[in-house]
N, C-alpha and C positions, 0 to 999 in steps of 0.2 A: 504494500500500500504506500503510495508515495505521498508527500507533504501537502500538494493541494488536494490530494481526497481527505486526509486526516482533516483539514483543512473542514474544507463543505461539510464533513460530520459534525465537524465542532461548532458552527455557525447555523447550524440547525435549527430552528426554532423545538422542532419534537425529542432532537438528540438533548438538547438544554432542560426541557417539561423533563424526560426522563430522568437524567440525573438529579433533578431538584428532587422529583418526587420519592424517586429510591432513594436516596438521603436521609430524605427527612423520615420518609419511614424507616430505615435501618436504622438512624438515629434514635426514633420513638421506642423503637422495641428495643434495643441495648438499654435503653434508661428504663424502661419497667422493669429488667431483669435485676438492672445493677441496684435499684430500689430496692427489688424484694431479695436480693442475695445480702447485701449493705444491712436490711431490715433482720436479717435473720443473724449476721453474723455479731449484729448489736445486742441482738436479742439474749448472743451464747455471753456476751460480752459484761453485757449488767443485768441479766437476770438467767444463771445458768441456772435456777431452782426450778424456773418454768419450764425448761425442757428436759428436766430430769422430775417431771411429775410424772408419777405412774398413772396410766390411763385407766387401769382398771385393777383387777388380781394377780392379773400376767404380769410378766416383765419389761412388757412396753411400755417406752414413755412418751410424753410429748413430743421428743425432737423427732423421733420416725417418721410419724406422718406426716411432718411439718417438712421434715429432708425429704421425703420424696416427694412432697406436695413442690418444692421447688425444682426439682428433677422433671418432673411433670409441667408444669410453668414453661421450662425453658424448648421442651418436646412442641407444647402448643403455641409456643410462639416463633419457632422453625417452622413449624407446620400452614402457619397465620402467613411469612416471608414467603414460602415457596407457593402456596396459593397465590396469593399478589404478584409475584415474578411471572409464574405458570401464567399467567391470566393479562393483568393489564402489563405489564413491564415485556412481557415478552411480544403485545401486540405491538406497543409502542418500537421495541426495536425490529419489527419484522416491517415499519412503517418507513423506518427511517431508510432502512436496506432496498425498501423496493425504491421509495421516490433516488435512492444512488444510485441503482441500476437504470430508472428510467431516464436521468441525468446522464449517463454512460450513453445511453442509444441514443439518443438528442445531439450529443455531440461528433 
């Protein structure tokens, strides 16, 4: 790919919509992770009593379902990215590619 095609991508109007939007959303979902990861590690941090409360008879206690509840978080929020990529981000860049090909034939 040479410089004035890198060029015409990057002066895009829809290649520019793209990266703002993926951004912002990769941005959005890092910071609810690092919230609720931040929130948990504060949590072991000044109150390690709450998740060493036993949850019932057994030997389980608070932090289990709370660590996997975060483990899980982070699964549905991959899953949240790749739906949006799968879907709008990848029409978007199948948008860009045609109108460069049909640039190509024009010229």
């Amino acid at each position: 790919m040479n410089k004035e095609t890198v060029e015409r991508i990057k002066n895009n109007p829809k290649y520019q919509e793209l990266v703002s939007k993926r951004s912002k959303f990769a941005w959005t979902l890092s910071i609810i992770m690092l919230v609720v990861y931040y929130a948990f590690i504060m949590l072991i941090a000044f109150s390690p009593a709450t998740l060493g409360a036993k949850t019932g008879t057994g030997v389980m206690t608070v932090g289990i379902p709370i660590g996997i509840a975060i483990i899980v978080i982070a699964f549905i929020l991959a899953g949240i990215y790749v739906r949006r990529a799968n879907g709008e981000f990848d029409l978007l860049t199948q948008e860009i590619k045609d109108e460069l090909n049909n640039e190509q034939v024009a010229v």
